[in-house]
C-alpha positions as CSV (number, residue, x, y, z in Angstrom):
1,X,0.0,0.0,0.0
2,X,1.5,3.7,-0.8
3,X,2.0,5.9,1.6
4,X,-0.4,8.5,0.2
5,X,-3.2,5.8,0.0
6,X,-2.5,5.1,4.0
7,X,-2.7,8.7,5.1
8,X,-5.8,9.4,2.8
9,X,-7.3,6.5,5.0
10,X,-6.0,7.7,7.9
11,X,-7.7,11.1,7.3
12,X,-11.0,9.7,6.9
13,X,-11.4,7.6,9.8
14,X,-9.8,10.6,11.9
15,X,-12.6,12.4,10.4
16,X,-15.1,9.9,11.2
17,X,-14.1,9.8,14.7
18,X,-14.2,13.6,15.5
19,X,-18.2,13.8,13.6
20,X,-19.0,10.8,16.1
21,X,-17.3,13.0,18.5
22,X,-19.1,16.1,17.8
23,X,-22.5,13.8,17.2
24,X,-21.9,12.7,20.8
25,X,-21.5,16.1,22.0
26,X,-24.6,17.6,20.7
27,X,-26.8,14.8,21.7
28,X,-25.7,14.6,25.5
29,X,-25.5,19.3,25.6
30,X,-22.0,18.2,26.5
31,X,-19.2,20.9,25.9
32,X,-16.2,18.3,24.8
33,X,-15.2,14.4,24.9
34,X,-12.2,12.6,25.4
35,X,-11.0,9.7,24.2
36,X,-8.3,7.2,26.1
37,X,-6.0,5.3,24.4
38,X,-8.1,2.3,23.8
39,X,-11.3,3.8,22.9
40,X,-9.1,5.1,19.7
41,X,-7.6,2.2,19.5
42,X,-10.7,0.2,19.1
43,X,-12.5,3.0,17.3
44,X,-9.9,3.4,14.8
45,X,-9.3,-0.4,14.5
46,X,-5.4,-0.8,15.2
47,X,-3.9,-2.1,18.0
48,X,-1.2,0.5,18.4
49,X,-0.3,4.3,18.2
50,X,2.7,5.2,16.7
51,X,4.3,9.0,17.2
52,X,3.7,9.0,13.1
53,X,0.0,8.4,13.6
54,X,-1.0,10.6,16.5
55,X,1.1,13.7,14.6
56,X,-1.5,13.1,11.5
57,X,-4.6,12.8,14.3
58,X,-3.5,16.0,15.7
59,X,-3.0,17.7,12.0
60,X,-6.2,16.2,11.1
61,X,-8.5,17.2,14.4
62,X,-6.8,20.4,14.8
63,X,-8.9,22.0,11.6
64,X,-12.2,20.3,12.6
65,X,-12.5,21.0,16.4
């Protein structure tokens, strides 16, 4: 798999987990969320975080939230 075809996957479940985020918020009148390591984890589907992986999370969520 390319890398550009990884991060492009990466984007859209990051994506997917900060709308399910915001979704969660809104429902519950709740001002934020957080997430622990294995709620991502099993949210996002892989069994481990690398430092490569949470740098593109933080890219990614800092332009949405």
């Amino acid at each position: 798999m390319k890398q550009i075809d990884l991060r492009e996957g990466a984007r859209r479940q990051h994506r997917t987990v900060a709308l399910f985020a915001m979704i969660q918020c809104w429902i519950r009148n709740l001002d934020g969320v957080c997430f622990q390591r294995d709620h991502l984890e099993r949210l996002v589907g892989i069994e481990r975080f690398r430092g490569t992986r949470i740098d593109w999370l933080k890219s990614d969520l800092s332009g949405i939230i």
